[in-house]
N, CA, C and O atoms as CSV, one atom per row, in Angstrom:
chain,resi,resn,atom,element,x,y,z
A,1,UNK,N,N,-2.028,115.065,-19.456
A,1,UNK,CA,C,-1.334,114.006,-18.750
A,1,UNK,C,C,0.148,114.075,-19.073
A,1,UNK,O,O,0.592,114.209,-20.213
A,2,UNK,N,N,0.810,113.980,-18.061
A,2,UNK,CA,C,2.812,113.804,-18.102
A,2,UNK,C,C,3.072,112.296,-17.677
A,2,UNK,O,O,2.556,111.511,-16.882
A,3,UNK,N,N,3.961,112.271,-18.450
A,3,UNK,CA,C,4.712,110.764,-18.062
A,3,UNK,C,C,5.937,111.435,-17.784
A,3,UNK,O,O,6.605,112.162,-18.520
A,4,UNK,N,N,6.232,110.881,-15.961
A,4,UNK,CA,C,6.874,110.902,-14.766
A,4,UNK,C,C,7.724,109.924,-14.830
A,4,UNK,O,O,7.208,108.868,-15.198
A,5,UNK,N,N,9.131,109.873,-14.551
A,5,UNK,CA,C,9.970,109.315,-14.118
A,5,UNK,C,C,10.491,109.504,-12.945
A,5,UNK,O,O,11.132,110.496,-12.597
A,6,UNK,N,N,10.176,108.350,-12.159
A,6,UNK,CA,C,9.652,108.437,-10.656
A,6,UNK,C,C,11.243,107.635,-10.581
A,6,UNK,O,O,11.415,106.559,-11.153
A,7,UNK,N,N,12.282,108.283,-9.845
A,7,UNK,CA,C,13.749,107.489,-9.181
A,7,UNK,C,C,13.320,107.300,-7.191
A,7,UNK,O,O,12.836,107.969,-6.279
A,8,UNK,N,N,13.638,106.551,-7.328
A,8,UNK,CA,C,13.400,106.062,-5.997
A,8,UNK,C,C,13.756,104.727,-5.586
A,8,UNK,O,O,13.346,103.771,-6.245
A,9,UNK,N,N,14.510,104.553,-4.519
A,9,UNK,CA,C,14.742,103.186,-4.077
A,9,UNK,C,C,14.356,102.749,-3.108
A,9,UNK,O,O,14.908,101.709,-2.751
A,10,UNK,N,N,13.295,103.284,-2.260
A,10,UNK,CA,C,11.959,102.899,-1.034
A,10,UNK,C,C,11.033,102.347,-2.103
A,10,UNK,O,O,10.735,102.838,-3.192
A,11,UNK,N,N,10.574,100.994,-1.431
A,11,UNK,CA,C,8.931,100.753,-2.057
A,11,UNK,C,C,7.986,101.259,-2.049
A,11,UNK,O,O,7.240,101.473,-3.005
A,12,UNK,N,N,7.793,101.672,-0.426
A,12,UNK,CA,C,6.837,102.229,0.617
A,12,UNK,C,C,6.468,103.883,-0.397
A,12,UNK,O,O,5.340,104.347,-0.562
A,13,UNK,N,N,7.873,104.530,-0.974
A,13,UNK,CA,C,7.652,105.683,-1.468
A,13,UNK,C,C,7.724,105.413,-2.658
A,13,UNK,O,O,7.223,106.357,-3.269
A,14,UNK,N,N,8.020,104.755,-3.244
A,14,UNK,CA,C,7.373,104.161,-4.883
A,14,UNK,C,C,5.847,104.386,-5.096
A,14,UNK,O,O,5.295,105.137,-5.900
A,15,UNK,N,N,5.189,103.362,-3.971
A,15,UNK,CA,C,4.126,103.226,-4.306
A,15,UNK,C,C,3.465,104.494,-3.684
A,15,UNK,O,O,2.644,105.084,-4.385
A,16,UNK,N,N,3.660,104.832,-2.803
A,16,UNK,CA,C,2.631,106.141,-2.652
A,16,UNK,C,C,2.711,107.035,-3.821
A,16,UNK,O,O,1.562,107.245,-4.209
A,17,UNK,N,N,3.556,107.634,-4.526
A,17,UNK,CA,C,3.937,108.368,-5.388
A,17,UNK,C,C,3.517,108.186,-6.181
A,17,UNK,O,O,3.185,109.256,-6.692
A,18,UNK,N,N,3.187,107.212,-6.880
A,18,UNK,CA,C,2.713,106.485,-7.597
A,18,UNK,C,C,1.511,106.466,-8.106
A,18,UNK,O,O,1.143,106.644,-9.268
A,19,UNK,N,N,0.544,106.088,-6.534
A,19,UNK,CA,C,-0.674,106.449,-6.061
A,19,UNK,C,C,-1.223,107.865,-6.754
A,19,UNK,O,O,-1.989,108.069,-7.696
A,20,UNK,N,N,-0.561,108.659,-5.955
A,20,UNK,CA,C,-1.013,110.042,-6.211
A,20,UNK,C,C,-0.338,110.712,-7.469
A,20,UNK,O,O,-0.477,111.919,-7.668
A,21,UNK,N,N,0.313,109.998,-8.219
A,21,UNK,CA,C,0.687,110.369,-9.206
A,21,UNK,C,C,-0.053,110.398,-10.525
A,21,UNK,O,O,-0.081,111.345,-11.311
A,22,UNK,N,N,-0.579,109.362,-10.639
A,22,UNK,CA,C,-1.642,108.480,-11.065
A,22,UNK,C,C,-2.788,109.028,-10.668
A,22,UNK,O,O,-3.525,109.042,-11.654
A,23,UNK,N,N,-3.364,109.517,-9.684
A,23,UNK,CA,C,-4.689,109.754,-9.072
A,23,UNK,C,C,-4.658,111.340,-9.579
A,23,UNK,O,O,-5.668,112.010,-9.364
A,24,UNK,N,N,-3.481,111.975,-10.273
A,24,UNK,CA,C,-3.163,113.011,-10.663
A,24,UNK,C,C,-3.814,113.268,-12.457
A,24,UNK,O,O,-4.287,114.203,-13.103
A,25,UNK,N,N,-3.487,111.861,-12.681
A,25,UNK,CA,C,-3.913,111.823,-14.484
A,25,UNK,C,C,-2.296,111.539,-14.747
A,25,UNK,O,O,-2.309,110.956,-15.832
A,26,UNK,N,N,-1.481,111.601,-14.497
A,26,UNK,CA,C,0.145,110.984,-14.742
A,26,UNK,C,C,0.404,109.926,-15.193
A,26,UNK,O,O,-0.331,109.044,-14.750
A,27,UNK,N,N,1.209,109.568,-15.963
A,27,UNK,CA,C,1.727,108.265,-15.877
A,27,UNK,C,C,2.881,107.997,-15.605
A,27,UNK,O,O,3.804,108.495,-16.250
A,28,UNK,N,N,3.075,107.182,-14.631
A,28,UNK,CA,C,4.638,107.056,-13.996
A,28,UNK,C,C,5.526,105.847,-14.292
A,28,UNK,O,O,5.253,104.652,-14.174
A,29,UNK,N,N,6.801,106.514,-14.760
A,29,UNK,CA,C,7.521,104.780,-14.851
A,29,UNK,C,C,8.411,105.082,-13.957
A,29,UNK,O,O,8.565,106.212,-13.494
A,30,UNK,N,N,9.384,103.586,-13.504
A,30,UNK,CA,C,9.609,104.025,-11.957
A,30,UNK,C,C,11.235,103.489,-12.434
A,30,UNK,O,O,11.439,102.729,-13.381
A,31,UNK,N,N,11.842,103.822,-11.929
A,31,UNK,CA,C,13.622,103.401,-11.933
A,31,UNK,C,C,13.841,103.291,-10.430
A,31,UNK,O,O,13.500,104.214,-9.689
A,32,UNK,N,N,14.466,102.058,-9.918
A,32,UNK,CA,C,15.503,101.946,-8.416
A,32,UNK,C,C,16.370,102.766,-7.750
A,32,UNK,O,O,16.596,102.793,-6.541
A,33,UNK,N,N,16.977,103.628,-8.880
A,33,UNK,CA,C,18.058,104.516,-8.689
A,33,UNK,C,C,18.584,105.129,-9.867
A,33,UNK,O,O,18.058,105.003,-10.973
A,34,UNK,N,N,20.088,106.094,-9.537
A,34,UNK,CA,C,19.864,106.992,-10.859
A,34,UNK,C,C,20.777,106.143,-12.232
A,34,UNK,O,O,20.672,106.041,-13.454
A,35,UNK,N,N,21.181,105.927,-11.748
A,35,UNK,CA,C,22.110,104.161,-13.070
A,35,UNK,C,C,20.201,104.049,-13.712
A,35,UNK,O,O,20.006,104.790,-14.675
A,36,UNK,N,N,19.360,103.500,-13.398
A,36,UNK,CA,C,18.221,102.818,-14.002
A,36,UNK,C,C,17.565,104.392,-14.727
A,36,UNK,O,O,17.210,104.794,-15.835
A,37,UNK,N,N,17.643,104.754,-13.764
A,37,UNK,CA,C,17.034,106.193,-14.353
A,37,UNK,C,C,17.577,106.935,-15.577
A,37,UNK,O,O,16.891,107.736,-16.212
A,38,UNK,N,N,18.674,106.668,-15.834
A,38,UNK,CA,C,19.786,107.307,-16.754
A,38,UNK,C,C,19.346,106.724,-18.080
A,38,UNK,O,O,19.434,107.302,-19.164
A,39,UNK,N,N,18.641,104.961,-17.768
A,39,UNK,CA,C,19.325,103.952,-18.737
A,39,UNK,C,C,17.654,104.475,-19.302
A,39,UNK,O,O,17.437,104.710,-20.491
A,40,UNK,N,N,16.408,104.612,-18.041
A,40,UNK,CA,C,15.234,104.781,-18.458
A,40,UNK,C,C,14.889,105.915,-19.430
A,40,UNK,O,O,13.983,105.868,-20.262
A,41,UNK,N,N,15.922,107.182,-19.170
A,41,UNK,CA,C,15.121,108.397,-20.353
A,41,UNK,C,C,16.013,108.112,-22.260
A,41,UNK,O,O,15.744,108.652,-23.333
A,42,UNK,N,N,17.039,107.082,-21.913
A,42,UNK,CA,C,17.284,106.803,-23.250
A,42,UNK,C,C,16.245,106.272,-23.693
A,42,UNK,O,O,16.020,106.187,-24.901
A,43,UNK,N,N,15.274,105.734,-22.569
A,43,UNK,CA,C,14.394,104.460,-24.058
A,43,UNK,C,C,12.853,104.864,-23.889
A,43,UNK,O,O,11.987,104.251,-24.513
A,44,UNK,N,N,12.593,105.749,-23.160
A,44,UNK,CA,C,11.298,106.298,-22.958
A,44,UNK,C,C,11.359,107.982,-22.689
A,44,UNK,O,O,11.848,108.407,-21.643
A,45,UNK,N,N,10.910,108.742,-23.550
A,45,UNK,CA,C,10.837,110.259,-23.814
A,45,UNK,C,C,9.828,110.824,-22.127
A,45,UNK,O,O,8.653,110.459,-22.101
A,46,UNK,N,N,10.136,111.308,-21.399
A,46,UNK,CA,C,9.326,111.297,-20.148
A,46,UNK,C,C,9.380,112.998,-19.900
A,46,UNK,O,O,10.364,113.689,-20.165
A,47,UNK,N,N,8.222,113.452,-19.389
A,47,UNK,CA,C,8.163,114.929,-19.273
A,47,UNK,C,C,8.939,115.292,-18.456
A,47,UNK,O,O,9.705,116.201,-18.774
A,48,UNK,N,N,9.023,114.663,-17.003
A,48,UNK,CA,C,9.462,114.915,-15.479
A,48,UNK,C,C,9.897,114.158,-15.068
A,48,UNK,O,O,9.284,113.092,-15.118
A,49,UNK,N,N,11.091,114.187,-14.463
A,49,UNK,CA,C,11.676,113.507,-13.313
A,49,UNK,C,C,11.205,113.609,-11.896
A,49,UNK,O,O,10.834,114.694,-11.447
A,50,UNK,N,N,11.207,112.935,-11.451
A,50,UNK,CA,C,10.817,113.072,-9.712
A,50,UNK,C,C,12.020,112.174,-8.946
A,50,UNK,O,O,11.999,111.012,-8.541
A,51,UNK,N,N,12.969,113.092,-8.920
A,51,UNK,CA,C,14.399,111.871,-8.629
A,51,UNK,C,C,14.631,112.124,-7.032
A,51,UNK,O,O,14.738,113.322,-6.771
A,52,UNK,N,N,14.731,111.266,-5.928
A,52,UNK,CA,C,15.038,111.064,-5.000
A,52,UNK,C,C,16.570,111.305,-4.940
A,52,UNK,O,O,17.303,111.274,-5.928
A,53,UNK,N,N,16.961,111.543,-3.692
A,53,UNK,CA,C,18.706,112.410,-3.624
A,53,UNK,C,C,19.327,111.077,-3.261
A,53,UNK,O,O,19.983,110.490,-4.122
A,54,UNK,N,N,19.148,110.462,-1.850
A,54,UNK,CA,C,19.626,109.496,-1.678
A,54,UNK,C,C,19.438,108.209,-1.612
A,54,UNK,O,O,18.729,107.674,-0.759
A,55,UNK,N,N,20.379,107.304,-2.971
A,55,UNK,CA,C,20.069,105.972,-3.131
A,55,UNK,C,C,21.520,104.987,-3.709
A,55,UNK,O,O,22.553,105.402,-4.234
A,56,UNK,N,N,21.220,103.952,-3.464
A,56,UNK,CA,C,22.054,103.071,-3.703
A,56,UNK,C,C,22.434,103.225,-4.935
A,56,UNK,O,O,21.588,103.531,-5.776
A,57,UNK,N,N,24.165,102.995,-5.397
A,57,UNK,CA,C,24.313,102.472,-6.996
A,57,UNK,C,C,24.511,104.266,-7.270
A,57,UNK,O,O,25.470,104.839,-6.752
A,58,UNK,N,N,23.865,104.756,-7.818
A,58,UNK,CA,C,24.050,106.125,-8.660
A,58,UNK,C,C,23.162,107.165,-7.907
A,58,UNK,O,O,22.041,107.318,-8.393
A,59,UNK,N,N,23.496,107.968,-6.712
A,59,UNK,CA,C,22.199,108.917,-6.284
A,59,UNK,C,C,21.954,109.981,-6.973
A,59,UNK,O,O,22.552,110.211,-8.024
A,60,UNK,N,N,20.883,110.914,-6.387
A,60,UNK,CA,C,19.939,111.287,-7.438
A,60,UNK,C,C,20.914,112.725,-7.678
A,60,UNK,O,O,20.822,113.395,-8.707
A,61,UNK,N,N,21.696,113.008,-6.732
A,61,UNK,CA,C,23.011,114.709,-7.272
A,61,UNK,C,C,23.365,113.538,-8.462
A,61,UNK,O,O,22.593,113.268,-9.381
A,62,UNK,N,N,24.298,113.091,-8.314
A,62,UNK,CA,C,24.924,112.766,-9.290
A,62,UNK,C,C,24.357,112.431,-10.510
A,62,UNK,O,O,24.888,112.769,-11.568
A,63,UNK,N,N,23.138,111.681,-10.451
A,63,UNK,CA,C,22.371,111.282,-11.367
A,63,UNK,C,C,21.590,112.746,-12.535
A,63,UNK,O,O,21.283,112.625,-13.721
A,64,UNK,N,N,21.528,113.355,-12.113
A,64,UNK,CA,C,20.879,114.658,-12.229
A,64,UNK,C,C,21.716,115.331,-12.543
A,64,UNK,O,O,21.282,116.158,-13.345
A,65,UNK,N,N,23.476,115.539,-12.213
A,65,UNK,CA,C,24.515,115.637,-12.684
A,65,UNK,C,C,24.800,115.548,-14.394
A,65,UNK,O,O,25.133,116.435,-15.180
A,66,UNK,N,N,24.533,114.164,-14.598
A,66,UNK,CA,C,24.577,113.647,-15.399
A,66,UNK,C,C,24.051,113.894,-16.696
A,66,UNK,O,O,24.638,113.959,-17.776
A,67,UNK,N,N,22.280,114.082,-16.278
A,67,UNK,CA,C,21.418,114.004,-17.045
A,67,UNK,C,C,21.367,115.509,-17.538
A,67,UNK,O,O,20.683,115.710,-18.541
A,68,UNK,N,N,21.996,116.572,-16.965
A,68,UNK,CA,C,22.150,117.646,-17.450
A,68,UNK,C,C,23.175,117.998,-18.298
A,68,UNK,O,O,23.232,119.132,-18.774
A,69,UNK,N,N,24.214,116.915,-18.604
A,69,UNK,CA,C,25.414,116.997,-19.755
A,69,UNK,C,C,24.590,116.732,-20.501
A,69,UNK,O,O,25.211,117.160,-21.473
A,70,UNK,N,N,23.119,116.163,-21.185
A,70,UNK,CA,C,23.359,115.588,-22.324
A,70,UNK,C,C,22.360,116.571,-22.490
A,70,UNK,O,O,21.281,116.588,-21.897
A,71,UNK,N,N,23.006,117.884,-23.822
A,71,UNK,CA,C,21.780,118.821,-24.118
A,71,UNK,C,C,20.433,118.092,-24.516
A,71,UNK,O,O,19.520,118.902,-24.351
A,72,UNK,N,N,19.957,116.893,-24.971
A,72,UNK,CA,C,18.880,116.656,-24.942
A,72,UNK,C,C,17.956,116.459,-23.974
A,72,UNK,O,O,16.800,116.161,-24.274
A,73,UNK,N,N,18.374,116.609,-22.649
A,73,UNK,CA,C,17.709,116.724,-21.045
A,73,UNK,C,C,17.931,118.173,-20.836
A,73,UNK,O,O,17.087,118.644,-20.074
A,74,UNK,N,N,18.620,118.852,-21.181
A,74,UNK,CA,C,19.006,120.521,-21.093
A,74,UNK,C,C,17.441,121.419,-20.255
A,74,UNK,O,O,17.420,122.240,-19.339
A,75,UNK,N,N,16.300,120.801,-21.068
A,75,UNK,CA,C,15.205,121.514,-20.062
A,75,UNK,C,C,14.461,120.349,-19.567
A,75,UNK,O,O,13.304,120.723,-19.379
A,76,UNK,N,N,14.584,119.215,-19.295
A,76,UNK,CA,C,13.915,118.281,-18.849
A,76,UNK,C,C,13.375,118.696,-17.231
A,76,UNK,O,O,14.305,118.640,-16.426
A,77,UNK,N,N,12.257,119.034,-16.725
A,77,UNK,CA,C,12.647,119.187,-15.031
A,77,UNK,C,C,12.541,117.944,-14.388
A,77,UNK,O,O,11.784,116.978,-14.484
A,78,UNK,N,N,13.727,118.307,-13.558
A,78,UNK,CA,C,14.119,117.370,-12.932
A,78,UNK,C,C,13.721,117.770,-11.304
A,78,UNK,O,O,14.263,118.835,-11.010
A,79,UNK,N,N,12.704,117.042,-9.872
A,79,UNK,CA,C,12.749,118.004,-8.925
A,79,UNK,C,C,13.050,116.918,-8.041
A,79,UNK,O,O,12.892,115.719,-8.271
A,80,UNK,N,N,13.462,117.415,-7.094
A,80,UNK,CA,C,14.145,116.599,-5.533
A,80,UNK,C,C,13.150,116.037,-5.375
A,80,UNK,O,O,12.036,116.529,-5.553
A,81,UNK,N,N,13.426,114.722,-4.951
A,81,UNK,CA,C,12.081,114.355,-4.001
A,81,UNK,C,C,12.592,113.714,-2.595
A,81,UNK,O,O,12.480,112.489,-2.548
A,82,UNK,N,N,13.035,114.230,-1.652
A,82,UNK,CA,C,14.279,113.904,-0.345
A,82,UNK,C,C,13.220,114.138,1.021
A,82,UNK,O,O,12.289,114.915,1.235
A,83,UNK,N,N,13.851,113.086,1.782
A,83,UNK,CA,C,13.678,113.177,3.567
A,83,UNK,C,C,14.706,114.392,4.058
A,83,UNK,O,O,14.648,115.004,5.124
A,84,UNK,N,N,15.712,114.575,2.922
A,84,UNK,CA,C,16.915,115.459,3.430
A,84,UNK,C,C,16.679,117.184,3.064
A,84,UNK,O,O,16.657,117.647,1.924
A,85,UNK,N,N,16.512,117.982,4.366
A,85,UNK,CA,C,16.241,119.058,4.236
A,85,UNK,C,C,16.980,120.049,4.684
A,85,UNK,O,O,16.417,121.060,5.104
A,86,UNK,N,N,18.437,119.942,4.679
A,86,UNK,CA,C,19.154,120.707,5.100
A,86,UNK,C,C,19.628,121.790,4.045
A,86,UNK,O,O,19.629,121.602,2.828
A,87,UNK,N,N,20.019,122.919,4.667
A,87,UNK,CA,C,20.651,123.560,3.257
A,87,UNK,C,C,21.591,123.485,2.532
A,87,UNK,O,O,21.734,124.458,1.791
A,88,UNK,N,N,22.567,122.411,2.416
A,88,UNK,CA,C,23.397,122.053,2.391
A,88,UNK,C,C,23.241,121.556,1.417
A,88,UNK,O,O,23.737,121.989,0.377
A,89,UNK,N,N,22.351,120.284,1.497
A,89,UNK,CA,C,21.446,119.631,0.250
A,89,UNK,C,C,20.842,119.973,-0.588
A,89,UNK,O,O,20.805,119.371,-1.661
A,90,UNK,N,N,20.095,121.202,-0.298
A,90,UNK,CA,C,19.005,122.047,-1.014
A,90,UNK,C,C,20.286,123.254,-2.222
A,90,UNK,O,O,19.988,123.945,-3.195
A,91,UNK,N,N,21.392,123.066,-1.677
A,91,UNK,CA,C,21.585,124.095,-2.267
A,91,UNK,C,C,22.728,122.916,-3.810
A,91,UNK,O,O,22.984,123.277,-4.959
A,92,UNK,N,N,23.015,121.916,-3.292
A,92,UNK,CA,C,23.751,120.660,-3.852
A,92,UNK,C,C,22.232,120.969,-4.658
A,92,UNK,O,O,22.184,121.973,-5.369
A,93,UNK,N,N,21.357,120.345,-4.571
A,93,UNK,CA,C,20.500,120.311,-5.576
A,93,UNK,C,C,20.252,121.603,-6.690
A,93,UNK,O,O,20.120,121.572,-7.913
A,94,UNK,N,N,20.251,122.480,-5.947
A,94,UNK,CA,C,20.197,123.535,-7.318
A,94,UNK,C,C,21.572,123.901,-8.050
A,94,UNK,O,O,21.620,124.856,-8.826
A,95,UNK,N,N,22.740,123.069,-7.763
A,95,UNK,CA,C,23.914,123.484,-8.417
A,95,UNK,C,C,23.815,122.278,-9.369
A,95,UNK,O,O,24.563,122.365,-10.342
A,96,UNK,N,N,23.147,121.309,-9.308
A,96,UNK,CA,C,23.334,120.173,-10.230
A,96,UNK,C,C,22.032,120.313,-11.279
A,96,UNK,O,O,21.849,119.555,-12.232
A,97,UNK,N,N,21.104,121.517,-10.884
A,97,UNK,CA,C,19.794,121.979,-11.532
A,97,UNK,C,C,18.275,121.412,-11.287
A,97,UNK,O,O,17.268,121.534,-11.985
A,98,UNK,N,N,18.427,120.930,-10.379
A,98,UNK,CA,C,17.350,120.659,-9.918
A,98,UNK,C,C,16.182,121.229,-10.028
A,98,UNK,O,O,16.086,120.852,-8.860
A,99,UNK,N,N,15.039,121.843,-10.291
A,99,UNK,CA,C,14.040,123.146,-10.885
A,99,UNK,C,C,13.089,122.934,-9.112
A,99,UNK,O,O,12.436,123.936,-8.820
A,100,UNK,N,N,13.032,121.892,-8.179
A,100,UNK,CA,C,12.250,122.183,-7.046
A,100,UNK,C,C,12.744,120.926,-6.075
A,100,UNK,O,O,13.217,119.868,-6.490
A,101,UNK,N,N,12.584,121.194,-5.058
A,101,UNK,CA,C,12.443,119.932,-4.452
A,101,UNK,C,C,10.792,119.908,-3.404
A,101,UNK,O,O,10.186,120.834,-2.865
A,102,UNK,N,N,10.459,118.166,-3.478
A,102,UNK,CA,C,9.586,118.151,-2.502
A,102,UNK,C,C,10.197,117.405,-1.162
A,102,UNK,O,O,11.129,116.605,-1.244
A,103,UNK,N,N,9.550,117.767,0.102
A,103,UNK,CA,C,10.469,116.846,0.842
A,103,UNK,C,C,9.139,116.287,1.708
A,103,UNK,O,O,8.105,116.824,2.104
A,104,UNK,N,N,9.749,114.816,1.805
A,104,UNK,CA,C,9.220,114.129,2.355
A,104,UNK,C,C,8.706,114.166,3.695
A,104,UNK,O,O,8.812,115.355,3.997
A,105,UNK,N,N,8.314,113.685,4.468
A,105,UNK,CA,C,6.596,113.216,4.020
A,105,UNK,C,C,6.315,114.534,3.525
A,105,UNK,O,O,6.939,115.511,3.939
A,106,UNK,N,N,5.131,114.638,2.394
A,106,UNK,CA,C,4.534,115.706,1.589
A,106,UNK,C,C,3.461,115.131,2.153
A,106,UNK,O,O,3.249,114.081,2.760
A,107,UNK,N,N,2.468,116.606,1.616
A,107,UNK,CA,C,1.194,116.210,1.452
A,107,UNK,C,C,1.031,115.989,0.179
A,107,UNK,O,O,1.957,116.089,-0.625
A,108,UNK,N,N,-0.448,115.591,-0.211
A,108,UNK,CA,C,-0.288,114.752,-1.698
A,108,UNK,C,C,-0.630,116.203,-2.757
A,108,UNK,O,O,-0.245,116.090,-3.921
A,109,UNK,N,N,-1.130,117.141,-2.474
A,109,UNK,CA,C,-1.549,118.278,-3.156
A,109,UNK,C,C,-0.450,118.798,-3.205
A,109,UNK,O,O,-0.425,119.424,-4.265
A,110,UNK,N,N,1.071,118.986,-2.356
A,110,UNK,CA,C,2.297,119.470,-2.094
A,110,UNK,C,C,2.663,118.888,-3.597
A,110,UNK,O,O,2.721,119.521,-4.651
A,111,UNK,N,N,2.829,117.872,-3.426
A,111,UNK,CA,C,3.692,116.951,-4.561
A,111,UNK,C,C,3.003,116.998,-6.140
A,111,UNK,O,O,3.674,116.655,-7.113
A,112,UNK,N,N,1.597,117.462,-6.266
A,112,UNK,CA,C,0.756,117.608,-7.565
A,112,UNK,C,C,1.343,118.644,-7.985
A,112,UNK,O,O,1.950,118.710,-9.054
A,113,UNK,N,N,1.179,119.740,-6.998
A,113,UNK,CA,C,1.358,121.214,-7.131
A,113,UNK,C,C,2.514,121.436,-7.662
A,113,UNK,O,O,2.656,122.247,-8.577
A,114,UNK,N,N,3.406,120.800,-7.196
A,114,UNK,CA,C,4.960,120.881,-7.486
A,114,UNK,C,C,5.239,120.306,-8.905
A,114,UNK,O,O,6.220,120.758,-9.493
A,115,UNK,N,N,4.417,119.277,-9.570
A,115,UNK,CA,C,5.025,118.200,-10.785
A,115,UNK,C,C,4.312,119.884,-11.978
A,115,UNK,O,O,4.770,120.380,-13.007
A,116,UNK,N,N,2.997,120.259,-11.070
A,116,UNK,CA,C,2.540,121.273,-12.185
A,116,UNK,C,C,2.884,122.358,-12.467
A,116,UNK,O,O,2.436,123.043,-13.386
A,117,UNK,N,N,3.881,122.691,-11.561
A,117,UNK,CA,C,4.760,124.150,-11.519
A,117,UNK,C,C,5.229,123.996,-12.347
A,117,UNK,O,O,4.942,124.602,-13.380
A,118,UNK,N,N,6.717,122.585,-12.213
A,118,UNK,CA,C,7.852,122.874,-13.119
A,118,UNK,C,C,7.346,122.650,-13.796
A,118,UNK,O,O,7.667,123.644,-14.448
A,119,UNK,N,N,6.096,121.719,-14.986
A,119,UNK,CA,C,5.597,121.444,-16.132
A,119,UNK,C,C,5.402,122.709,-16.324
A,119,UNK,O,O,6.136,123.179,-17.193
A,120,UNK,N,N,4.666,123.454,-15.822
A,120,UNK,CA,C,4.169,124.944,-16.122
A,120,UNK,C,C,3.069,124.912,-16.408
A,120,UNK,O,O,2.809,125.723,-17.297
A,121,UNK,N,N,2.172,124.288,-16.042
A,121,UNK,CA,C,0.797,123.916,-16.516
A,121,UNK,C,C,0.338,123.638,-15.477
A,121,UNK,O,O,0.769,122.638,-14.903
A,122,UNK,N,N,-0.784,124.501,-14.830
A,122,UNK,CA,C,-1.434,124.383,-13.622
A,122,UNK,C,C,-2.790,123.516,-14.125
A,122,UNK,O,O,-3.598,123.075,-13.307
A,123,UNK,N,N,-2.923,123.341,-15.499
A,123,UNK,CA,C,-4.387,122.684,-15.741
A,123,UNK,C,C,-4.213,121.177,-15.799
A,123,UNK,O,O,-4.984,120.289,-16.161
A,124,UNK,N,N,-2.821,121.151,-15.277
A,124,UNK,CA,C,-2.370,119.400,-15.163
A,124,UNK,C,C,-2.608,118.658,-13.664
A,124,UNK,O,O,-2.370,117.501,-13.318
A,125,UNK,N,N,-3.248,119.946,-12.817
A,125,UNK,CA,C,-3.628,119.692,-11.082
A,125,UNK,C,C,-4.968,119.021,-11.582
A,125,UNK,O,O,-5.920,119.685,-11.991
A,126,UNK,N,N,-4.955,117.869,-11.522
A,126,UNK,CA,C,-6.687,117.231,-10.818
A,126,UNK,C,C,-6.898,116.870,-9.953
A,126,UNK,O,O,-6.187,117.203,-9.004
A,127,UNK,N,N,-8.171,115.833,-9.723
A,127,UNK,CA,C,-8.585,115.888,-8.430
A,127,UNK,C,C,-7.112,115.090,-7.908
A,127,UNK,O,O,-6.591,114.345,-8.738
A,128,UNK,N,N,-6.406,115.246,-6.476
A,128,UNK,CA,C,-6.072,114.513,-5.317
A,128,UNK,C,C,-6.262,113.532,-5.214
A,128,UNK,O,O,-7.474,113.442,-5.409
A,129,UNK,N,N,-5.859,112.527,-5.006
A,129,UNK,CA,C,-6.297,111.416,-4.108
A,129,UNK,C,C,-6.547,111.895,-2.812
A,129,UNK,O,O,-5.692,112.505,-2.170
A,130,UNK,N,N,-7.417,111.706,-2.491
A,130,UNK,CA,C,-7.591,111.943,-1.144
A,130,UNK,C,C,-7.299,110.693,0.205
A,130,UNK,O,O,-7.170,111.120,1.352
A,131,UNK,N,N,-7.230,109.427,-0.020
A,131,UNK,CA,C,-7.026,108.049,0.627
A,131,UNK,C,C,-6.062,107.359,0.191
A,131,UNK,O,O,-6.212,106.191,-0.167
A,132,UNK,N,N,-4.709,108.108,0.153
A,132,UNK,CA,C,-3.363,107.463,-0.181
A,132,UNK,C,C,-2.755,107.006,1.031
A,132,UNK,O,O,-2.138,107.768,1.776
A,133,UNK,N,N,-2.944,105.534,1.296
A,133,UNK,CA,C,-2.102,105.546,2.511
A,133,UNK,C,C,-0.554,106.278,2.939
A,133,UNK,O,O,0.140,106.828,2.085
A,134,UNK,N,N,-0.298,106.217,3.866
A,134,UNK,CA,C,0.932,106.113,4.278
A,134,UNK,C,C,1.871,105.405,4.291
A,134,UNK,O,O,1.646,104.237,3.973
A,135,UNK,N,N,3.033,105.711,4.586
A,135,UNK,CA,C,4.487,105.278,4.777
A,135,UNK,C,C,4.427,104.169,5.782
A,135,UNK,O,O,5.024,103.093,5.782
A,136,UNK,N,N,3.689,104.604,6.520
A,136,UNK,CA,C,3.870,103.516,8.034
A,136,UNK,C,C,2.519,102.409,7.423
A,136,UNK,O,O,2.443,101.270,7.886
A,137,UNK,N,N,1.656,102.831,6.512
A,137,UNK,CA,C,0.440,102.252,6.590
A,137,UNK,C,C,0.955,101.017,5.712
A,137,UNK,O,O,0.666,99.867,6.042
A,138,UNK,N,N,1.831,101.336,4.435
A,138,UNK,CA,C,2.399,100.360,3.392
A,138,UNK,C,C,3.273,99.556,4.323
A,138,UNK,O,O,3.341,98.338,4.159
A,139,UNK,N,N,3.725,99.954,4.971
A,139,UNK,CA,C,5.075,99.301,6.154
A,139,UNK,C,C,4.418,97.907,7.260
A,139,UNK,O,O,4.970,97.015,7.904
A,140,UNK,N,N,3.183,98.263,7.072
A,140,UNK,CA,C,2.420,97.834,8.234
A,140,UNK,C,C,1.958,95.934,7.564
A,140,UNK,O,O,1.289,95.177,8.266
């Protein structure tokens, strides 16, 4: 099991993530944005980041920026988790070190697969959730 630091400032994608994060064997603590996120790995030791790019207050380049000055995050992975898929972005993300991005909507095995790469531990994939609602379904 990894404890996830889930940045995100959607509910709708809080909680799905969450969902399947959890339905993963994970444990996730969640920050609004990257200011909360910054303040969250001082006070809780967390395997993974799952930082969203764009958000209010501190976004997730900059935030990720950040978290890579302080050699004690030096190998922390940190991976995109964005609606934004341009290369433009993709490539902003690997200059600030980003180790993957997932992009939104994922499938939920997309997003397991991905937390178990950068961990490096494929024996951290369990079962799926298979009945994670949706974006539109939480919205609804």
């Amino acid at each position: 099991m990894a404890t996830i630091l889930l940045v995100d400032d959607d509910p709708s994608c809080v909680e799905i993530a969450s969902i399947v994060c959890a339905g993963a064997g994970h444990e996730v603590i969640v920050a609004r944005n990257g200011q909360d996120a910054l303040y969250a790995l001082v006070r809780q030791p967390v395997d993974l980041v799952l930082m969203d790019v764009v958000m209010p207050v501190l976004d997730g380049l900059e935030a990720t920026r950040l978290i890579r000055q302080n050699p004690a995050f030096a190998a922390l992975p940190v991976i995109g988790f964005t609606a934004v898929g341009d290369l433009d972005t993709r490539m902003k993300m690997e200059q600030v070190g980003m180790c993957g991005v997932v992009r939104k909507p994922y499938r939920n095995g997309q997003l397991v697969a991905a937390i178990a790469a950068a961990l490096g531990s494929p024996e951290l994939v369990k079962t799926v959730p298979q009945r994670v609602p949706t974006t539109s379904q939480v919205n609804a």
